[in-house]
C-alpha positions as CSV (number, residue, x, y, z in Angstrom):
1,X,3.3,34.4,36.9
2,X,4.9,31.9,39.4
3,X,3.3,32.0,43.4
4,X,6.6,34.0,44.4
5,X,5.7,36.9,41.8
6,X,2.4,36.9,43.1
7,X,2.7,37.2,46.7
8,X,5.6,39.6,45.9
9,X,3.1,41.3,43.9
10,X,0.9,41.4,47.4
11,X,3.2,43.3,49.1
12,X,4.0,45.9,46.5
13,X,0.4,46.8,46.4
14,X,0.5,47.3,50.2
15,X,3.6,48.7,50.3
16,X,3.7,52.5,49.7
17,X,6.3,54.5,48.4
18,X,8.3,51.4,48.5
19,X,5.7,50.1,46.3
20,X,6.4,52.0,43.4
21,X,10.6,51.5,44.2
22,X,10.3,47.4,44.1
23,X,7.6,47.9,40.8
24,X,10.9,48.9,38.6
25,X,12.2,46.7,36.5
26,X,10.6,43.7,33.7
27,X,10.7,41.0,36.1
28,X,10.1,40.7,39.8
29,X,12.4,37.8,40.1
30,X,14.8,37.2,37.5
31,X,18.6,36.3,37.3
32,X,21.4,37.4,40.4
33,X,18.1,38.8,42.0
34,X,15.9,35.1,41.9
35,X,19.9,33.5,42.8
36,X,20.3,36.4,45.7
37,X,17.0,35.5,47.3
38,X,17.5,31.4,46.9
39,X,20.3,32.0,48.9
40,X,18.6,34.5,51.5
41,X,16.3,31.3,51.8
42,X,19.1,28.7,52.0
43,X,20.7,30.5,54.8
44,X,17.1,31.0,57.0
45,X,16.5,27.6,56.5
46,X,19.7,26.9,58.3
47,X,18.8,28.4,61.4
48,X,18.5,27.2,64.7
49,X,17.2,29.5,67.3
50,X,15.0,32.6,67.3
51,X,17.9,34.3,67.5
52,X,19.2,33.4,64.7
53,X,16.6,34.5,62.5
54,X,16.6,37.9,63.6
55,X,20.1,38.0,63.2
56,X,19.6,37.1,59.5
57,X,17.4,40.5,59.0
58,X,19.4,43.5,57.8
59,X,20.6,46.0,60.7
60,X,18.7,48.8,59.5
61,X,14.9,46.4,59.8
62,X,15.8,43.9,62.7
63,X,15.2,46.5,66.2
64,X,11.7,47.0,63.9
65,X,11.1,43.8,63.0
66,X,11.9,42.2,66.6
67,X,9.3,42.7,68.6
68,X,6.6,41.9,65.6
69,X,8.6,38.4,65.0
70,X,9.0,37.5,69.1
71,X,4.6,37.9,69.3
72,X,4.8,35.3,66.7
73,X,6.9,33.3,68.2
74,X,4.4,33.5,71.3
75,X,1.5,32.5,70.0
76,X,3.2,29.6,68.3
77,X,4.1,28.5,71.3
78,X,0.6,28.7,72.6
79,X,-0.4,27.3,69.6
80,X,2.0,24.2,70.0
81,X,0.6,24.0,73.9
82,X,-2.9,24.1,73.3
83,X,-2.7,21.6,70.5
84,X,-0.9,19.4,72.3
85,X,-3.8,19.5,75.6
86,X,-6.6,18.8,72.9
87,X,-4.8,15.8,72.0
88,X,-4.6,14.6,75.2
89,X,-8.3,15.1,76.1
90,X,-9.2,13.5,72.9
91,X,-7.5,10.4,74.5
92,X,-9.3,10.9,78.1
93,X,-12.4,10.8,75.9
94,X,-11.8,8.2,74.1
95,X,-11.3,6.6,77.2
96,X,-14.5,7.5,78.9
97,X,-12.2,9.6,81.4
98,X,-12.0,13.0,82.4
99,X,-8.7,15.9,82.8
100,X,-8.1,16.4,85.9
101,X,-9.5,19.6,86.0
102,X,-13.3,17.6,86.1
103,X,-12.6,14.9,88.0
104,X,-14.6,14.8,91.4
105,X,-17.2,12.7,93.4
106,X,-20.6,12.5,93.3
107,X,-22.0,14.0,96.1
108,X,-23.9,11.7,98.5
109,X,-27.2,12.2,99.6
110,X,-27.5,11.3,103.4
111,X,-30.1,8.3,103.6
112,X,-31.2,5.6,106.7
113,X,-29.7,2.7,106.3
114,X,-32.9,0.5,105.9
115,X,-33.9,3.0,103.5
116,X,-30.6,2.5,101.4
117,X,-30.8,-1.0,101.1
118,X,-34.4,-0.3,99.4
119,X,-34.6,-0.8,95.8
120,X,-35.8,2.8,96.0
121,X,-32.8,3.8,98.1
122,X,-30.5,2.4,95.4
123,X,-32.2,4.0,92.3
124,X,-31.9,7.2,94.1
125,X,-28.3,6.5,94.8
126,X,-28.1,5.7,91.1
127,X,-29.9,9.1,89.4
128,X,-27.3,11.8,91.5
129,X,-24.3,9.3,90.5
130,X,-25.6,9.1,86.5
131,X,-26.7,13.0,86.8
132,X,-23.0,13.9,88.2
133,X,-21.6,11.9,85.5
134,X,-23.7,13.6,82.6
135,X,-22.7,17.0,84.2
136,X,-18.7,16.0,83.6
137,X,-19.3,14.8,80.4
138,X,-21.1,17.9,79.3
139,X,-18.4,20.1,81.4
140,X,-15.7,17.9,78.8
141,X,-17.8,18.4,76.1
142,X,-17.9,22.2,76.3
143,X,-14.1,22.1,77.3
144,X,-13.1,20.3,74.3
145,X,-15.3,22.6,72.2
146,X,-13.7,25.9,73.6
147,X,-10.0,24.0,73.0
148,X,-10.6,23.8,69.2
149,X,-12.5,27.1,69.1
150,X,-8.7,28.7,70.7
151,X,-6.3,26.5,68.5
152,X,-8.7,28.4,65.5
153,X,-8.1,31.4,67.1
154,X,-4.8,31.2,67.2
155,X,-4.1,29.6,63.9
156,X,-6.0,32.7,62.3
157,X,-3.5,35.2,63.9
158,X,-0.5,33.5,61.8
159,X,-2.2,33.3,58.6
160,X,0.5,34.8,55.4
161,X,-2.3,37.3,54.7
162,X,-2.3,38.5,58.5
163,X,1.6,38.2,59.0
164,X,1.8,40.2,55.8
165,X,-0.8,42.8,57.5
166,X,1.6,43.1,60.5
167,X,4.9,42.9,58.9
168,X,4.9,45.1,55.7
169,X,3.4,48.4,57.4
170,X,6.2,48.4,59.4
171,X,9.0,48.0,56.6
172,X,7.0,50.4,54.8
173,X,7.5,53.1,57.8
174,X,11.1,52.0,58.2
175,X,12.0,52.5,54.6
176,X,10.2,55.9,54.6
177,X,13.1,57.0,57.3
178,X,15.7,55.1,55.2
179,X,15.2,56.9,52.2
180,X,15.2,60.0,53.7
181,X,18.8,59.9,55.8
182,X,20.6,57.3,53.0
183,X,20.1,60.3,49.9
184,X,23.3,60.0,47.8
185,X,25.0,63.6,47.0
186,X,25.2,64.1,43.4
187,X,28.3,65.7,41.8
188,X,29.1,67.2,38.7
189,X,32.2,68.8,36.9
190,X,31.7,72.3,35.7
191,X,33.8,73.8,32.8
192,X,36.1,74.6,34.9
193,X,37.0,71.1,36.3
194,X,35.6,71.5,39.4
195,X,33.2,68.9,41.3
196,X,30.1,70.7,41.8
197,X,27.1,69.3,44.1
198,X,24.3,69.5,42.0
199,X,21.6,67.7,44.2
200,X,20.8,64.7,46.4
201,X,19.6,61.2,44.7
202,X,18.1,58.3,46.6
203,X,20.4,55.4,47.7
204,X,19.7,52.4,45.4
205,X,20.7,50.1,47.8
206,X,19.2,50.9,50.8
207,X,15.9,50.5,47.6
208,X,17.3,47.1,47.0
209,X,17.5,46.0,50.9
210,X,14.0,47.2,51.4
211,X,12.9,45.1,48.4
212,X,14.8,42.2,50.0
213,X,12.7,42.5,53.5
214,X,9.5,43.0,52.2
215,X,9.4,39.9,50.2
216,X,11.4,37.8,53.4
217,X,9.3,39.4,56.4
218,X,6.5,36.6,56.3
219,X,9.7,33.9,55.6
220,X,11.2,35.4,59.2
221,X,7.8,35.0,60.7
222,X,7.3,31.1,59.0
223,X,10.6,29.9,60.1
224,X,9.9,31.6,63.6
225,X,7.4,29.3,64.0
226,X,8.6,25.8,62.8
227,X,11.9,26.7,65.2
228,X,9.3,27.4,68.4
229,X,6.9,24.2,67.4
230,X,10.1,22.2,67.3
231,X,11.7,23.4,70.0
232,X,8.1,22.5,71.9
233,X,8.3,18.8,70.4
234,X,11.5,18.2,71.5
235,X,11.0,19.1,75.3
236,X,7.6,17.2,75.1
237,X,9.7,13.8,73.7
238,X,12.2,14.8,76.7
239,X,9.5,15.1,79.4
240,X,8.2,11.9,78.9
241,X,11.5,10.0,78.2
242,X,12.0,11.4,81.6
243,X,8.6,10.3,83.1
244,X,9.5,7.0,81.6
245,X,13.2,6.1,83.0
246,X,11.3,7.6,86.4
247,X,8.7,5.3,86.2
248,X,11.4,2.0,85.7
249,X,13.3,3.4,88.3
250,X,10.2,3.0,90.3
251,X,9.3,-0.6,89.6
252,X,12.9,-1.8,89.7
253,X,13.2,0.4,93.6
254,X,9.9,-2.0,94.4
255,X,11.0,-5.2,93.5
256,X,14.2,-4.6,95.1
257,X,12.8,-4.0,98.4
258,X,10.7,-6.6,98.0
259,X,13.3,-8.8,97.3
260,X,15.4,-7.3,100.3
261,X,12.7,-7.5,102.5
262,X,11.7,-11.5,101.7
263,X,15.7,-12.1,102.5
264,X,15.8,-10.2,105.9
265,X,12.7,-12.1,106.7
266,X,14.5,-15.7,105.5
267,X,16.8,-14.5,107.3
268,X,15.3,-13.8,110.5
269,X,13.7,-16.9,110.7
270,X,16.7,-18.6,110.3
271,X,18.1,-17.0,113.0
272,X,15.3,-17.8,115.7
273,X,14.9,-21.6,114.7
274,X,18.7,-21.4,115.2
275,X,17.9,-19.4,118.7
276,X,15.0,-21.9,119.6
277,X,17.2,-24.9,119.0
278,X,20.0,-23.4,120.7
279,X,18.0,-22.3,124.0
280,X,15.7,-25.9,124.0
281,X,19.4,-27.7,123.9
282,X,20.9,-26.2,126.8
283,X,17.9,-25.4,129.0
284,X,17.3,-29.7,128.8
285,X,20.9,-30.5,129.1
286,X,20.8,-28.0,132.4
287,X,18.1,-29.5,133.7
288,X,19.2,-33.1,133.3
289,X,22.2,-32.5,135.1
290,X,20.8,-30.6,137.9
291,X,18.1,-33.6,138.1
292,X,21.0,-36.1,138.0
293,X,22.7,-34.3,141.0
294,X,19.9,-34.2,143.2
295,X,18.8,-38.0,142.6
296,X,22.5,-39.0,143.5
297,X,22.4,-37.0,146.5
298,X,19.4,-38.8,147.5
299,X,19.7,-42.5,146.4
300,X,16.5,-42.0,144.1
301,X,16.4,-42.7,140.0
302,X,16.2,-39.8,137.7
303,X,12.9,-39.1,136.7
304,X,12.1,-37.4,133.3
305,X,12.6,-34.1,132.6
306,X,10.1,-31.8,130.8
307,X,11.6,-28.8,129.6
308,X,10.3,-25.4,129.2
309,X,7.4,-25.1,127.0
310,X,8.1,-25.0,123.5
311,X,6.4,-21.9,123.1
312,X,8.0,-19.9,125.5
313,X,11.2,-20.7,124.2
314,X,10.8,-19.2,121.1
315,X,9.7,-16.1,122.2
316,X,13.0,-16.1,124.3
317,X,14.7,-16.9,121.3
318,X,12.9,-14.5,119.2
319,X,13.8,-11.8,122.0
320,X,17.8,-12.9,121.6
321,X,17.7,-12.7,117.5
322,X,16.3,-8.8,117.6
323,X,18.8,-7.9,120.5
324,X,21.8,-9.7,118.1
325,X,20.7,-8.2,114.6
326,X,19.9,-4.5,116.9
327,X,23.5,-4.7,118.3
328,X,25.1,-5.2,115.0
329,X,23.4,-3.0,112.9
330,X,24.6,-0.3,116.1
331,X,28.1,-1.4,115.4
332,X,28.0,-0.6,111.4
333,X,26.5,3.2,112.0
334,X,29.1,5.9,112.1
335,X,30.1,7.2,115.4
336,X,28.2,10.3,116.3
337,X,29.0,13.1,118.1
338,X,28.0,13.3,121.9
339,X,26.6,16.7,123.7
340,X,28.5,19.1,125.2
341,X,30.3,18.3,128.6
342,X,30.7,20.1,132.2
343,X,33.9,22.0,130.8
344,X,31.6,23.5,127.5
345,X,33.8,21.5,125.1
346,X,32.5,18.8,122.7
347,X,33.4,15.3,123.2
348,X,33.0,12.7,120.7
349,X,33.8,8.7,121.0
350,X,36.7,7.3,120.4
């Protein structure tokens, strides 16, 4: 007996009065029947969404079946969640780091300075700092245990055996209705010719559906499952593509104001040597000529000038390169709007 038979085999001992309905016949699986449920499979397989798994289920089972097959998809999810923070911390530990969660100071223990810079003072200092760091590693330790102890948990709840538990009761009920409210009406002809109703007879298809989601129930609740752990996958890869081309962004925003920021200062520099130049030039030139003037006036030679102090000059200059770069970075701002005046009405430059 193939492993199809046998699980199929499962559920008709579990299942009861369908039981005895999906017992009929030599073979469980044989012919149109194995071809009909190849394609049944074929067709799950192609699904996308949660949705569309329960859209696969026949009419008359799916409202039952829904909210059974959506707590699986939950757990899976927390499944796919918690496996996914237990491989993270097994990263942290391999790292000798904590998760965030445990990550704190040691606390320090007020101490006189002279007594601090004591051998004595430092071994104390030492102990809390090495018995706060054994306390986060045992806090991880624990944590990490009671992560694996959960991801058991929850891999337990979505065994076949208890999927097949959950699921087939409630087929079983549903087909108890069905069989009841699909009854056939059976007619005969009398010897007169006339059609007679003779009785009622169950509805072999509605039989043959019931077969069909008793041995697919577990299939919805597998292919649930690898449709929620890869949806959970993909958003994970997207998340930290996303933390990625934010992280670039980041270092290529820093150089670039770096960059920016060593060309406004080139460039600032170059305007106050220009400045200092500028302002050394013409304070000399003024003074020489004002010098020249006075020592014609008064028959005497023209003494040396010594101009301002080099120093003070720059500064002035310094003060003239803001006032310039201030004044046209004013004249590249858009105009703004001015408060109201005396008449209540705004006015705005022109």
């Amino acid at each position: 007996m193939s492993s199809t038979q046998s699980i199929s085999a499962v559920f008709q001992r579990a299942l009861s009065p369908l039981g005895a309905v999906l017992a009929e016949g030599n073979a469980i699986y044989s012919g149109d029947d194995l071809r009909a449920r190849q394609d049944r499979l074929l067709t799950l397989q192609s699904t996308r969404s949660v949705e569309d798994v329960l859209s696969v289920v026949p009419g008359d089972y799916s409202p039952t079946l829904r909210p059974a097959l959506m707590e699986v998809a939950a757990i899976q999810a927390k499944l796919s969640q918690s496996r996914d923070v237990l491989t993270k911390w097994d990263v942290l530990k391999a790292g000798g780091k904590h998760p965030s969660f445990l990550r704190s100071e040691a606390p320090r223990v007020q101490m006189t300075k002279e007594f601090k810079e004591q051998a004595v003072g430092a071994s104390h200092t030492s102990a809390v700092e090495g018995a706060h760091k054994a306390y986060l590693d045992s806090a991880f330790a624990a944590a990490l245990a009671a992560k694996r102890d959960e991801i058991m948990f929850l891999e337990q709840e979505i065994t076949p055996e208890k999927l097949a538990q959950k699921l087939v009761p409630l087929v079983q009920n549903r087909y108890s209705e069905l069989k009841v409210n699909s009854k056939l009406p059976d007619f005969q002809v009398d010897a007169q010719g006339s059609l007679q109703l003779v009785g009622w007879i169950e509805n072999d298809a509605a039989a043959r559906v019931g077969r069909q989601v008793t041995d697919d129930c577990v299939v919805y609740a597998y292919r649930i499952m690898a449709i929620t752990d890869a949806q959970f996958k993909a958003r994970h890869a997207k998340r930290i593509k996303k933390q990625s081309i934010q992280k670039d962004a980041d270092i290529a925003m820093a150089d670039a104001t770096t960059s920016s920021a060593s060309t406004s200062t080139a460039t600032m520099q170059s305007l106050v040597d220009k400045a200092v130049a500028a302002a050394i030039k013409k304070e000399t030139h003024r003074a020489l000529l004002t010098m020249s003037l006075d020592s014609s006036s008064k028959g005497k030679a023209p003494t040396s000038y010594i101009p301002k102090p080099a120093k003070q000059a720059r500064r002035d200059a310094v003060k003239s390169a803001k006032k310039a770069q201030e004044k046209q970075t004013r004249k590249k701002q858009p105009k703004k709007t001015r408060g109201r005046g005396k008449s209540g009405g705004k006015k705005t430059e022109k």
